[in-house]
C-alpha positions in Angstrom: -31.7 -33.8 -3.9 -28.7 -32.5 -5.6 -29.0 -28.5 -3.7 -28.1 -28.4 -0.6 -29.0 -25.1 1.3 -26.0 -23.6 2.7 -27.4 -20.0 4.1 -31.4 -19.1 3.8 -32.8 -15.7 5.3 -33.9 -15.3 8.6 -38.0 -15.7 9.3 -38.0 -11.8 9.2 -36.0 -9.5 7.6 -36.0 -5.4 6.6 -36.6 -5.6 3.0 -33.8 -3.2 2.7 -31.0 -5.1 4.5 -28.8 -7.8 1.9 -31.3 -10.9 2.1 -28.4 -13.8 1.4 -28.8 -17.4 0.3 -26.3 -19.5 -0.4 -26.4 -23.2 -1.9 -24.3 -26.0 -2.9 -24.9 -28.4 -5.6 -23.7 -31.5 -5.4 -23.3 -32.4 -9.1 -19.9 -32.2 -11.1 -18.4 -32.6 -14.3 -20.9 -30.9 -16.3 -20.7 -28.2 -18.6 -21.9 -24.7 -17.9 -22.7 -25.5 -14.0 -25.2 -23.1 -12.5 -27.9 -22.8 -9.9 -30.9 -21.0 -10.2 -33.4 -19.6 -8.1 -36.8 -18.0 -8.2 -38.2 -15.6 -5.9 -42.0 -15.5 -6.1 -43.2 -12.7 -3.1 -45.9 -11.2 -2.4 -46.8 -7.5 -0.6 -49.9 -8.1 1.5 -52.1 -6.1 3.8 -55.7 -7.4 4.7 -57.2 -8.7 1.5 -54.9 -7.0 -0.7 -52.3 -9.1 -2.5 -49.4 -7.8 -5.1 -47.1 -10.9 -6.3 -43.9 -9.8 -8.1 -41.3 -12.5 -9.0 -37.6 -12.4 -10.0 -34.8 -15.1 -10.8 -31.1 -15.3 -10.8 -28.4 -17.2 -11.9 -25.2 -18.0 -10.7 -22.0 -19.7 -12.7 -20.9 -22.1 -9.5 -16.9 -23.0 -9.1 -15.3 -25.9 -8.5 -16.6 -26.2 -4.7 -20.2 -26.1 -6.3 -21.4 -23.2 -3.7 -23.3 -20.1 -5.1 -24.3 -17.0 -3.3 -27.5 -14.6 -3.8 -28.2 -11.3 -2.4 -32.4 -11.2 -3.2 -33.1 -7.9 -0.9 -33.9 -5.8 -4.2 -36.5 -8.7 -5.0 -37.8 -7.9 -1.8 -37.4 -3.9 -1.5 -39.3 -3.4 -5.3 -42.1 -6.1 -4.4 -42.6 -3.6 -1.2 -41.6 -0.1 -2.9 -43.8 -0.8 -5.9 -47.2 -0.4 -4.2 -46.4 1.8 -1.1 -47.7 5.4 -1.0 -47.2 8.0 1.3 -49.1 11.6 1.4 -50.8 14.2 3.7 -53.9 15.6 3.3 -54.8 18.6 4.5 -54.1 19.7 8.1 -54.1 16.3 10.0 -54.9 13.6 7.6 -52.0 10.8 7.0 -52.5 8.9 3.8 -50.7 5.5 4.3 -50.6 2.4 2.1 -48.0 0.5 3.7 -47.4 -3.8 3.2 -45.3 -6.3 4.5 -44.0 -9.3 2.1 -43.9 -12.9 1.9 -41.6 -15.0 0.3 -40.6 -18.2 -1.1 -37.5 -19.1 -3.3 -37.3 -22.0 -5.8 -33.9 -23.7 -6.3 -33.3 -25.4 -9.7 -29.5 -26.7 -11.3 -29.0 -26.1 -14.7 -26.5 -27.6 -16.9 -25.6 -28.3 -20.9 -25.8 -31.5 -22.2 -24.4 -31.2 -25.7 -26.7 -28.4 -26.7 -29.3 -29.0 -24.7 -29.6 -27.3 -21.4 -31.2 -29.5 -18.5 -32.2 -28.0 -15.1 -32.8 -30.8 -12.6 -33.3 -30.9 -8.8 -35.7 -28.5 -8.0 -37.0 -27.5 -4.5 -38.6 -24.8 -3.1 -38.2 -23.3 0.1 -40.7 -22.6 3.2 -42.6 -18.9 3.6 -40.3 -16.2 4.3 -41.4 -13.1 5.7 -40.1 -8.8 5.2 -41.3 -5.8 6.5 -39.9 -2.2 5.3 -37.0 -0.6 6.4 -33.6 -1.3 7.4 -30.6 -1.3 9.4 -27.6 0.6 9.0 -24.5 -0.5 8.4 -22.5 0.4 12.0 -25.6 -1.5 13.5 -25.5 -4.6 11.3 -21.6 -4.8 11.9 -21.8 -3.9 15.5 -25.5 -6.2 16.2 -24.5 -9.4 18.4 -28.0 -10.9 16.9 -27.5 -11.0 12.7 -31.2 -12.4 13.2 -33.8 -9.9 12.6 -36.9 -11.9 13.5 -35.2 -11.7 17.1 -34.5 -8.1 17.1 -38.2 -7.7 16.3 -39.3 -10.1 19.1 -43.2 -9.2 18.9 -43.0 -5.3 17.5 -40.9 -2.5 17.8 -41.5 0.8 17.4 -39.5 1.7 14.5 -37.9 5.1 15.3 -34.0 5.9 16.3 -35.2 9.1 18.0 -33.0 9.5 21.3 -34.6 10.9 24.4 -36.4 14.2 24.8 -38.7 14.5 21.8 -40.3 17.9 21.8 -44.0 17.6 21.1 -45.8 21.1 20.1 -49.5 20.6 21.6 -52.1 21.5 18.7 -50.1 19.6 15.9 -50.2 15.8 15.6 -47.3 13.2 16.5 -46.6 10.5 14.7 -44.7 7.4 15.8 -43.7 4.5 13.7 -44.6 0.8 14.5 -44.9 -3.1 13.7 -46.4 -5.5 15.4 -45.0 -9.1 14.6 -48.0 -11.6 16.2 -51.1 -9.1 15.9 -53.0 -6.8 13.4 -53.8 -4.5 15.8 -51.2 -2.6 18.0 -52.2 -0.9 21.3 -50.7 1.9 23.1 -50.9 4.4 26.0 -50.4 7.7 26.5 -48.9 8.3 29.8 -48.3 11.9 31.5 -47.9 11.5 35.3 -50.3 9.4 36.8 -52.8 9.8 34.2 -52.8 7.0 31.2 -54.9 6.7 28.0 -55.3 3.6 26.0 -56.1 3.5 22.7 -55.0 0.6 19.5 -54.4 1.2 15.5 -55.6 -1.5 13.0 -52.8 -2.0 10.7 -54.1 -4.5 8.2 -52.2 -7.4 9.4 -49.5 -8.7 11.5 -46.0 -7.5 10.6 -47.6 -4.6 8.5 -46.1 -1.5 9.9 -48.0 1.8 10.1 -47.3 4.9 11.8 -49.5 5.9 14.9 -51.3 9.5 14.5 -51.7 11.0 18.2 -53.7 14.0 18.8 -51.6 16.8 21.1 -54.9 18.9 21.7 -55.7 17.4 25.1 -52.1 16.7 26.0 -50.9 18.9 29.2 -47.1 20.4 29.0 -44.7 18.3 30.4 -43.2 15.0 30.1 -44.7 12.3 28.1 -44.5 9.0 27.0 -46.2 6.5 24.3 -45.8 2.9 25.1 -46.7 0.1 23.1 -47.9 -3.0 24.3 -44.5 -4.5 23.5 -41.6 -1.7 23.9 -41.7 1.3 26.1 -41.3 4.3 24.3 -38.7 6.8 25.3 -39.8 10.4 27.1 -40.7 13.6 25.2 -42.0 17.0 26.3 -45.1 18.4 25.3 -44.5 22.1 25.2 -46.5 25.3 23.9 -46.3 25.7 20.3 -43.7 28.7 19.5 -44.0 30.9 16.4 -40.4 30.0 15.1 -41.2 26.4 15.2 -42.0 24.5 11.9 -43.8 20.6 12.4 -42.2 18.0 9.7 -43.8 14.4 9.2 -41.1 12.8 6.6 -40.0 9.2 5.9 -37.1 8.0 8.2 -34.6 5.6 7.8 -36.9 2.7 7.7 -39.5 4.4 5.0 -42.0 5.2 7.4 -43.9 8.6 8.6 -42.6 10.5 11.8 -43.0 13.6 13.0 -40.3 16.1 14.4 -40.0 20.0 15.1 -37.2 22.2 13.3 -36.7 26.0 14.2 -36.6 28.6 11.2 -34.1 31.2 10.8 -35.9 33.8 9.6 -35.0 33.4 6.3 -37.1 32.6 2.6 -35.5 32.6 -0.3 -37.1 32.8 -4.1 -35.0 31.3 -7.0 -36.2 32.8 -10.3 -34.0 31.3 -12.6 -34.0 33.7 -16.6 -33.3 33.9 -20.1 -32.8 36.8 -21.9 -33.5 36.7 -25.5 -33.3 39.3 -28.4 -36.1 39.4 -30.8 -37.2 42.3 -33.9 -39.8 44.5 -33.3 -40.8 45.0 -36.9 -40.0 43.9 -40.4 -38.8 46.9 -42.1 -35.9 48.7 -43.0 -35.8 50.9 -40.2 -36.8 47.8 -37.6 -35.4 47.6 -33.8 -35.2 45.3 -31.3 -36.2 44.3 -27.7 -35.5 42.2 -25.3 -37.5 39.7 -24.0 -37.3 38.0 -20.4 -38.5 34.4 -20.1 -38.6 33.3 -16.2 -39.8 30.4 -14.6 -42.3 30.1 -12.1 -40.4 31.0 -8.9 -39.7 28.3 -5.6 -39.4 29.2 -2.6 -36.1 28.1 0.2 -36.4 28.3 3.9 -33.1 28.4 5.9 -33.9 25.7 8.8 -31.8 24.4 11.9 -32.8 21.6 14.2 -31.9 24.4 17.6 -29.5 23.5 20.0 -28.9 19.9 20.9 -26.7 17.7 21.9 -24.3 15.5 20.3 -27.0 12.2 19.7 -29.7 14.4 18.6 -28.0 16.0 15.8 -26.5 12.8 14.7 -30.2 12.0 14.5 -30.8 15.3 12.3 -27.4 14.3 9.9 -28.7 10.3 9.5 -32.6 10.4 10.0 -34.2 14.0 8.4 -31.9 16.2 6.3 -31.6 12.7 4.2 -34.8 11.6 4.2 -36.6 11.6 0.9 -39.8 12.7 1.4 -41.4 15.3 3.7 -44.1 17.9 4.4 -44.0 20.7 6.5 -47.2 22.6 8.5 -47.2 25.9 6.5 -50.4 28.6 6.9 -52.8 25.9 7.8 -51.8 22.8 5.9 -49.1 20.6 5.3 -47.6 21.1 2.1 -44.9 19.0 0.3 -40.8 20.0 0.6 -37.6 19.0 -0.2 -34.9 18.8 2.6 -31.7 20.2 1.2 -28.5 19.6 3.8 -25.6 21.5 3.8 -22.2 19.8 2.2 -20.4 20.1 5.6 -21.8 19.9 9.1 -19.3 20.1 12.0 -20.5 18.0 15.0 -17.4 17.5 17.5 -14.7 19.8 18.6 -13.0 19.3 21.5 -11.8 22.9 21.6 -16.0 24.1 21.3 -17.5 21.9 23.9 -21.2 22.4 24.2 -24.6 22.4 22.1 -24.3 22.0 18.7 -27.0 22.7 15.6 -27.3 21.3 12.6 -28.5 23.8 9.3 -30.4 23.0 6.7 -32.3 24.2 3.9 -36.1 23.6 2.7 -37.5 24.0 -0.8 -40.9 24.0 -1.4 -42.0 21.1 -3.9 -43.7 23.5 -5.9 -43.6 26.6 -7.6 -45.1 30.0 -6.5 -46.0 31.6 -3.0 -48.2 30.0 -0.3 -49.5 33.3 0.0 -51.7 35.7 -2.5 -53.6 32.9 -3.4 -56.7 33.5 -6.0 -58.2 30.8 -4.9 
Protein backbone atom coordinates (compact mmCIF):
# COMPACT_ATOMS: atom_id res chain seq x y z
CA UNK A 1 0.00 0.00 0.00
CA UNK A 2 1.27 3.28 -1.15
CA UNK A 3 -1.15 5.57 1.72
CA UNK A 4 -0.14 5.54 4.80
CA UNK A 5 -2.50 6.97 7.37
CA UNK A 6 -0.96 9.64 9.35
CA UNK A 7 -4.04 11.06 11.58
CA UNK A 8 -7.73 9.29 11.34
CA UNK A 9 -10.78 10.63 13.61
CA UNK A 10 -11.42 9.43 16.90
CA UNK A 11 -14.26 6.40 17.27
CA UNK A 12 -16.72 9.32 18.15
CA UNK A 13 -16.74 12.67 17.41
CA UNK A 14 -19.44 15.91 17.52
CA UNK A 15 -20.27 16.23 13.98
CA UNK A 16 -19.57 19.91 14.41
CA UNK A 17 -15.98 19.76 15.83
CA UNK A 18 -12.92 19.80 12.64
CA UNK A 19 -12.97 15.83 11.94
CA UNK A 20 -9.04 15.65 10.56
CA UNK A 21 -7.26 13.00 8.58
CA UNK A 22 -4.16 13.21 7.46
CA UNK A 23 -2.13 10.73 5.00
CA UNK A 24 1.14 10.24 3.34
CA UNK A 25 1.70 8.71 0.06
CA UNK A 26 4.61 7.16 -0.54
CA UNK A 27 4.95 7.62 -4.29
CA UNK A 28 7.22 10.41 -5.96
CA UNK A 29 8.18 11.83 -9.15
CA UNK A 30 4.97 11.91 -10.67
CA UNK A 31 3.14 14.63 -12.19
CA UNK A 32 0.08 16.31 -10.63
CA UNK A 33 0.50 14.25 -7.13
CA UNK A 34 -2.71 14.07 -5.20
CA UNK A 35 -4.62 12.05 -2.67
CA UNK A 36 -8.14 11.55 -2.63
CA UNK A 37 -10.60 10.46 -0.34
CA UNK A 38 -14.23 9.56 -0.22
CA UNK A 39 -16.51 9.98 2.63
CA UNK A 40 -19.60 7.68 2.28
CA UNK A 41 -21.79 8.32 5.86
CA UNK A 42 -24.71 7.58 6.82
CA UNK A 43 -27.46 9.28 9.52
CA UNK A 44 -29.24 6.34 11.19
CA UNK A 45 -31.82 5.95 13.89
CA UNK A 46 -33.67 2.49 14.24
CA UNK A 47 -34.49 1.31 10.72
CA UNK A 48 -34.04 4.57 9.22
CA UNK A 49 -30.99 5.04 7.04
CA UNK A 50 -29.92 8.42 4.97
CA UNK A 51 -26.38 7.91 3.06
CA UNK A 52 -24.77 11.14 1.83
CA UNK A 53 -21.27 11.02 0.30
CA UNK A 54 -18.58 13.64 -0.43
CA UNK A 55 -14.86 13.63 -1.78
CA UNK A 56 -11.89 15.76 -1.66
CA UNK A 57 -8.76 16.34 -3.10
CA UNK A 58 -5.60 17.43 -2.03
CA UNK A 59 -2.31 18.72 -4.23
CA UNK A 60 0.40 16.88 -1.79
CA UNK A 61 4.16 18.63 -1.49
CA UNK A 62 7.22 17.32 -1.64
CA UNK A 63 6.91 15.36 1.92
CA UNK A 64 3.89 13.55 0.28
CA UNK A 65 1.52 14.32 3.49
CA UNK A 66 -2.07 15.74 2.81
CA UNK A 67 -4.53 17.04 5.38
CA UNK A 68 -8.54 16.87 5.37
CA UNK A 69 -10.88 18.57 7.63
CA UNK A 70 -14.35 16.27 6.67
CA UNK A 71 -16.57 17.67 9.72
CA UNK A 72 -19.04 19.50 7.11
CA UNK A 73 -19.36 15.90 5.43
CA UNK A 74 -20.36 14.89 8.65
CA UNK A 75 -22.52 18.04 10.07
CA UNK A 76 -24.82 18.19 6.40
CA UNK A 77 -25.16 14.15 6.46
CA UNK A 78 -26.71 14.91 10.15
CA UNK A 79 -28.29 18.50 9.55
CA UNK A 80 -30.01 17.40 6.35
CA UNK A 81 -32.64 15.16 7.98
CA UNK A 82 -32.89 16.51 11.56
CA UNK A 83 -36.17 18.31 12.54
CA UNK A 84 -37.09 20.08 15.49
CA UNK A 85 -40.69 21.49 16.51
CA UNK A 86 -43.31 21.82 19.33
CA UNK A 87 -46.69 21.05 19.13
CA UNK A 88 -49.07 22.37 21.08
CA UNK A 89 -48.71 22.79 24.86
CA UNK A 90 -46.40 19.82 25.82
CA UNK A 91 -45.61 17.92 22.71
CA UNK A 92 -41.79 17.77 21.52
CA UNK A 93 -41.41 16.82 17.86
CA UNK A 94 -37.84 15.35 17.53
CA UNK A 95 -36.17 13.55 14.61
CA UNK A 96 -32.73 13.46 15.78
CA UNK A 97 -29.69 10.73 14.19
CA UNK A 98 -26.36 9.89 14.78
CA UNK A 99 -23.82 9.04 11.72
CA UNK A 100 -21.57 6.48 10.62
CA UNK A 101 -18.71 6.79 8.59
CA UNK A 102 -16.11 5.38 6.43
CA UNK A 103 -13.42 7.17 4.24
CA UNK A 104 -11.83 5.73 1.00
CA UNK A 105 -8.22 6.67 0.27
CA UNK A 106 -7.19 6.67 -3.40
CA UNK A 107 -3.69 8.44 -5.20
CA UNK A 108 -4.08 10.03 -8.24
CA UNK A 109 -1.48 11.00 -10.70
CA UNK A 110 -0.90 11.98 -14.65
CA UNK A 111 0.72 9.84 -16.79
CA UNK A 112 1.15 11.75 -19.94
CA UNK A 113 -2.55 12.63 -20.30
CA UNK A 114 -3.88 10.04 -18.61
CA UNK A 115 -4.71 10.36 -14.99
CA UNK A 116 -4.25 7.05 -12.92
CA UNK A 117 -5.51 6.69 -9.30
CA UNK A 118 -3.86 3.70 -7.60
CA UNK A 119 -3.69 2.38 -4.05
CA UNK A 120 -6.88 2.41 -2.73
CA UNK A 121 -8.04 1.54 0.85
CA UNK A 122 -10.80 2.15 2.80
CA UNK A 123 -10.96 2.77 6.33
CA UNK A 124 -12.97 1.02 9.37
CA UNK A 125 -16.65 2.45 10.74
CA UNK A 126 -16.38 5.79 12.17
CA UNK A 127 -19.02 7.02 14.33
CA UNK A 128 -20.67 11.20 15.10
CA UNK A 129 -23.25 12.35 17.01
CA UNK A 130 -24.60 16.12 16.89
CA UNK A 131 -23.18 18.88 18.56
CA UNK A 132 -19.95 20.33 19.46
CA UNK A 133 -17.37 21.70 21.59
CA UNK A 134 -16.22 25.09 21.85
CA UNK A 135 -13.21 26.40 21.05
CA UNK A 136 -11.79 27.43 24.92
CA UNK A 137 -12.82 23.69 25.67
CA UNK A 138 -11.08 22.02 22.75
CA UNK A 139 -7.84 24.14 23.45
CA UNK A 140 -8.14 23.85 27.11
CA UNK A 141 -9.43 19.69 26.96
CA UNK A 142 -6.41 17.36 28.34
CA UNK A 143 -8.39 14.48 26.34
CA UNK A 144 -8.50 15.62 22.27
CA UNK A 145 -10.42 12.21 22.15
CA UNK A 146 -14.11 12.56 22.14
CA UNK A 147 -15.11 8.90 22.32
CA UNK A 148 -13.45 9.27 25.91
CA UNK A 149 -15.12 12.40 26.95
CA UNK A 150 -18.34 10.52 26.11
CA UNK A 151 -17.38 7.38 28.10
CA UNK A 152 -20.91 5.66 28.02
CA UNK A 153 -23.44 8.97 27.67
CA UNK A 154 -23.41 12.34 28.85
CA UNK A 155 -26.03 14.53 29.33
CA UNK A 156 -25.36 17.10 26.85
CA UNK A 157 -26.21 20.45 28.57
CA UNK A 158 -23.46 23.24 29.95
CA UNK A 159 -26.19 24.47 32.38
CA UNK A 160 -24.23 25.42 35.79
CA UNK A 161 -25.98 24.65 39.10
CA UNK A 162 -29.30 25.93 40.26
CA UNK A 163 -31.67 25.43 37.35
CA UNK A 164 -35.08 26.89 38.15
CA UNK A 165 -37.75 24.50 37.24
CA UNK A 166 -41.52 26.24 37.13
CA UNK A 167 -43.82 23.15 38.33
CA UNK A 168 -46.76 22.87 35.62
CA UNK A 169 -44.46 23.38 32.47
CA UNK A 170 -42.26 20.60 31.22
CA UNK A 171 -38.27 20.31 31.48
CA UNK A 172 -36.28 19.12 29.04
CA UNK A 173 -32.81 17.71 29.42
CA UNK A 174 -30.47 16.73 26.60
CA UNK A 175 -28.84 13.19 26.42
CA UNK A 176 -26.76 10.40 24.52
CA UNK A 177 -26.22 7.21 25.46
CA UNK A 178 -22.99 5.65 23.82
CA UNK A 179 -23.60 1.47 24.48
CA UNK A 180 -27.54 1.51 24.81
CA UNK A 181 -30.83 2.58 22.85
CA UNK A 182 -32.51 3.25 25.79
CA UNK A 183 -31.33 5.73 28.55
CA UNK A 184 -32.72 5.60 32.15
CA UNK A 185 -33.04 8.18 34.68
CA UNK A 186 -34.38 9.25 38.11
CA UNK A 187 -35.89 11.89 39.46
CA UNK A 188 -34.69 12.54 42.92
CA UNK A 189 -36.25 15.11 45.59
CA UNK A 190 -35.17 14.21 49.08
CA UNK A 191 -35.55 10.73 49.86
CA UNK A 192 -38.03 10.06 47.38
CA UNK A 193 -36.70 8.75 43.69
CA UNK A 194 -38.57 7.94 40.47
CA UNK A 195 -37.30 5.85 37.68
CA UNK A 196 -38.27 6.09 34.44
CA UNK A 197 -36.13 5.36 30.62
CA UNK A 198 -36.50 7.12 27.02
CA UNK A 199 -36.11 4.96 23.81
CA UNK A 200 -33.91 6.89 21.62
CA UNK A 201 -33.75 4.84 18.43
CA UNK A 202 -30.30 3.58 18.91
CA UNK A 203 -27.22 3.82 20.70
CA UNK A 204 -25.33 7.16 20.33
CA UNK A 205 -28.64 8.80 19.00
CA UNK A 206 -29.18 11.70 21.29
CA UNK A 207 -32.64 12.86 22.26
CA UNK A 208 -33.83 15.25 24.73
CA UNK A 209 -35.70 13.84 27.88
CA UNK A 210 -39.43 15.47 28.47
CA UNK A 211 -40.07 15.45 32.36
CA UNK A 212 -43.42 16.23 33.64
CA UNK A 213 -43.21 19.09 36.67
CA UNK A 214 -47.03 18.49 37.72
CA UNK A 215 -46.22 16.03 40.54
CA UNK A 216 -42.87 17.57 41.35
CA UNK A 217 -42.87 19.25 45.06
CA UNK A 218 -40.86 22.69 45.50
CA UNK A 219 -37.54 22.41 46.40
CA UNK A 220 -34.35 20.97 45.25
CA UNK A 221 -34.10 18.49 42.57
CA UNK A 222 -32.10 16.44 40.63
CA UNK A 223 -32.29 14.14 37.23
CA UNK A 224 -29.57 11.57 37.13
CA UNK A 225 -28.88 9.37 34.37
CA UNK A 226 -27.71 5.99 34.58
CA UNK A 227 -24.26 7.23 33.62
CA UNK A 228 -23.73 11.04 34.93
CA UNK A 229 -25.34 12.72 37.82
CA UNK A 230 -27.06 15.56 36.85
CA UNK A 231 -26.51 18.83 38.67
CA UNK A 232 -29.25 20.39 41.24
CA UNK A 233 -32.18 22.60 40.32
CA UNK A 234 -35.19 24.06 42.24
CA UNK A 235 -38.59 23.48 41.44
CA UNK A 236 -40.39 26.50 42.40
CA UNK A 237 -44.14 28.00 41.87
CA UNK A 238 -44.69 29.22 38.57
CA UNK A 239 -44.60 33.33 38.77
CA UNK A 240 -46.59 35.46 36.32
CA UNK A 241 -43.46 37.35 34.96
CA UNK A 242 -41.83 34.16 34.12
CA UNK A 243 -41.73 33.04 30.34
CA UNK A 244 -40.74 28.93 29.67
CA UNK A 245 -38.19 28.61 26.48
CA UNK A 246 -37.32 25.07 24.98
CA UNK A 247 -34.60 26.17 22.18
CA UNK A 248 -31.65 24.39 20.55
CA UNK A 249 -28.29 24.74 22.62
CA UNK A 250 -24.90 24.72 21.69
CA UNK A 251 -24.92 21.08 20.66
CA UNK A 252 -28.33 21.35 18.39
CA UNK A 253 -30.43 19.81 20.84
CA UNK A 254 -33.85 20.82 22.79
CA UNK A 255 -33.58 22.33 26.44
CA UNK A 256 -35.63 24.13 28.45
CA UNK A 257 -34.89 27.29 30.55
CA UNK A 258 -37.04 30.22 32.29
CA UNK A 259 -36.39 33.98 31.30
CA UNK A 260 -38.22 36.96 33.20
CA UNK A 261 -40.15 39.59 31.02
CA UNK A 262 -39.90 43.25 31.46
CA UNK A 263 -43.02 44.34 30.88
CA UNK A 264 -42.56 45.34 27.72
CA UNK A 265 -44.16 44.35 23.79
CA UNK A 266 -43.33 46.08 21.10
CA UNK A 267 -45.21 46.09 17.43
CA UNK A 268 -43.09 46.98 14.28
CA UNK A 269 -45.33 48.14 11.48
CA UNK A 270 -43.06 48.90 8.95
CA UNK A 271 -45.06 51.60 5.77
CA UNK A 272 -45.12 53.04 2.48
CA UNK A 273 -46.80 55.94 1.56
CA UNK A 274 -47.71 56.33 -1.96
CA UNK A 275 -49.55 58.96 -4.02
CA UNK A 276 -52.12 57.87 -6.49
CA UNK A 277 -55.17 60.03 -8.77
CA UNK A 278 -58.43 59.94 -7.62
CA UNK A 279 -60.07 60.53 -10.99
CA UNK A 280 -59.18 61.00 -14.67
CA UNK A 281 -60.35 64.47 -15.45
CA UNK A 282 -59.33 67.84 -15.73
CA UNK A 283 -60.17 68.82 -12.42
CA UNK A 284 -58.79 65.27 -10.75
CA UNK A 285 -57.06 65.11 -7.10
CA UNK A 286 -55.09 62.96 -5.36
CA UNK A 287 -54.74 60.73 -2.21
CA UNK A 288 -52.58 59.02 -0.41
CA UNK A 289 -52.45 55.56 0.13
CA UNK A 290 -50.80 53.63 3.07
CA UNK A 291 -49.50 50.14 2.39
CA UNK A 292 -48.28 48.37 5.82
CA UNK A 293 -47.21 45.07 6.52
CA UNK A 294 -48.67 42.67 8.71
CA UNK A 295 -47.25 43.77 12.19
CA UNK A 296 -44.64 41.49 14.60
CA UNK A 297 -44.55 41.62 17.79
CA UNK A 298 -40.91 42.20 20.28
CA UNK A 299 -40.84 41.25 23.96
CA UNK A 300 -38.02 42.98 26.07
CA UNK A 301 -36.67 39.79 28.03
CA UNK A 302 -33.73 39.34 30.82
CA UNK A 303 -32.51 36.14 32.18
CA UNK A 304 -33.10 37.98 36.29
CA UNK A 305 -30.39 38.25 38.43
CA UNK A 306 -27.56 35.73 38.33
CA UNK A 307 -24.30 35.25 38.86
CA UNK A 308 -21.29 35.48 36.83
CA UNK A 309 -21.48 31.51 35.26
CA UNK A 310 -25.06 31.77 34.67
CA UNK A 311 -25.08 34.63 32.42
CA UNK A 312 -22.15 33.47 30.62
CA UNK A 313 -24.54 30.53 30.06
CA UNK A 314 -27.30 33.14 28.76
CA UNK A 315 -24.42 35.14 26.32
CA UNK A 316 -23.04 31.46 24.89
CA UNK A 317 -25.98 28.99 25.16
CA UNK A 318 -29.71 31.02 24.52
CA UNK A 319 -29.53 34.59 23.17
CA UNK A 320 -27.44 32.66 20.29
CA UNK A 321 -29.29 29.82 19.85
CA UNK A 322 -31.07 29.50 16.53
CA UNK A 323 -34.23 28.17 17.21
CA UNK A 324 -36.73 28.49 20.04
CA UNK A 325 -40.34 28.55 21.23
CA UNK A 326 -41.71 30.26 24.08
CA UNK A 327 -45.05 29.22 26.30
CA UNK A 328 -47.42 32.11 25.29
CA UNK A 329 -51.41 31.99 26.22
CA UNK A 330 -51.50 28.30 26.26
CA UNK A 331 -49.12 27.04 23.68
CA UNK A 332 -45.72 27.24 22.64
CA UNK A 333 -45.30 29.33 19.74
CA UNK A 334 -42.15 29.89 17.63
CA UNK A 335 -39.63 33.15 18.29
CA UNK A 336 -36.53 34.60 17.45
CA UNK A 337 -34.01 35.46 20.14
CA UNK A 338 -32.55 38.90 19.34
CA UNK A 339 -29.30 39.80 21.85
CA UNK A 340 -28.20 43.05 22.47
CA UNK A 341 -24.79 44.33 20.67
CA UNK A 342 -23.09 44.86 24.07
CA UNK A 343 -23.59 42.96 27.33
CA UNK A 344 -21.43 44.04 30.30
CA UNK A 345 -20.58 41.01 32.60
CA UNK A 346 -17.58 42.01 35.02
CA UNK A 347 -16.73 45.13 36.74
CA UNK A 348 -14.70 45.17 39.47
CA UNK A 349 -16.02 48.56 40.61
CA UNK A 350 -20.03 46.89 40.49
CA UNK A 351 -19.55 43.70 42.30
CA UNK A 352 -22.63 41.68 42.59
CA UNK A 353 -25.60 40.05 40.39
CA UNK A 354 -25.55 40.66 37.02
CA UNK A 355 -28.46 40.25 34.12
CA UNK A 356 -28.28 39.72 30.79
CA UNK A 357 -31.22 41.60 28.30
CA UNK A 358 -32.48 40.46 25.44
CA UNK A 359 -35.10 40.80 22.98
CA UNK A 360 -37.86 38.24 21.56
CA UNK A 361 -39.67 38.49 18.23
CA UNK A 362 -42.41 36.47 17.44
CA UNK A 363 -41.81 34.27 14.28
CA UNK A 364 -44.86 35.44 12.93
CA UNK A 365 -46.92 38.25 12.07
CA UNK A 366 -50.04 39.46 14.02
CA UNK A 367 -51.26 39.34 17.77
CA UNK A 368 -51.62 36.14 19.84
CA UNK A 369 -54.62 37.72 20.91
CA UNK A 370 -58.09 38.69 19.06
CA UNK A 371 -58.06 35.61 17.34
CA UNK A 372 -61.11 34.72 14.85
CA UNK A 373 -60.45 31.48 15.17
Amino acid sequence: MAIQVLQQPPQIAFAGDPIVVKAKTTLSGKTFLRIKITVNATAFAGSEEFPYSESYSFDVGSDGIAVFNIGETIKTTLSRKMTFDVNGTQTLSQMIYAARYTITYKESYLDGMVEIEEGETTSEQYNAIPGRLTEFERLTTSNVDTTEILGEGRILSRKPEGDIVPLGWILCIPAVSTRSDTITYSVVQGEESKEYSDYTRGALVPDSLVISTFLLKEGELTVNTGFETGKKRYAVKTNPLMRHFIFLNGFGLMESVVAFTRDALEYDIQSELYTLPADISYRATTRTASYAQAPSGTFSMSSGFVNREWAEWWLTEFVVTRKAWMYDNGTYIPVTVIPEETNELYDRAKPGMLSVNFSVRYGFSGSTLNSFV
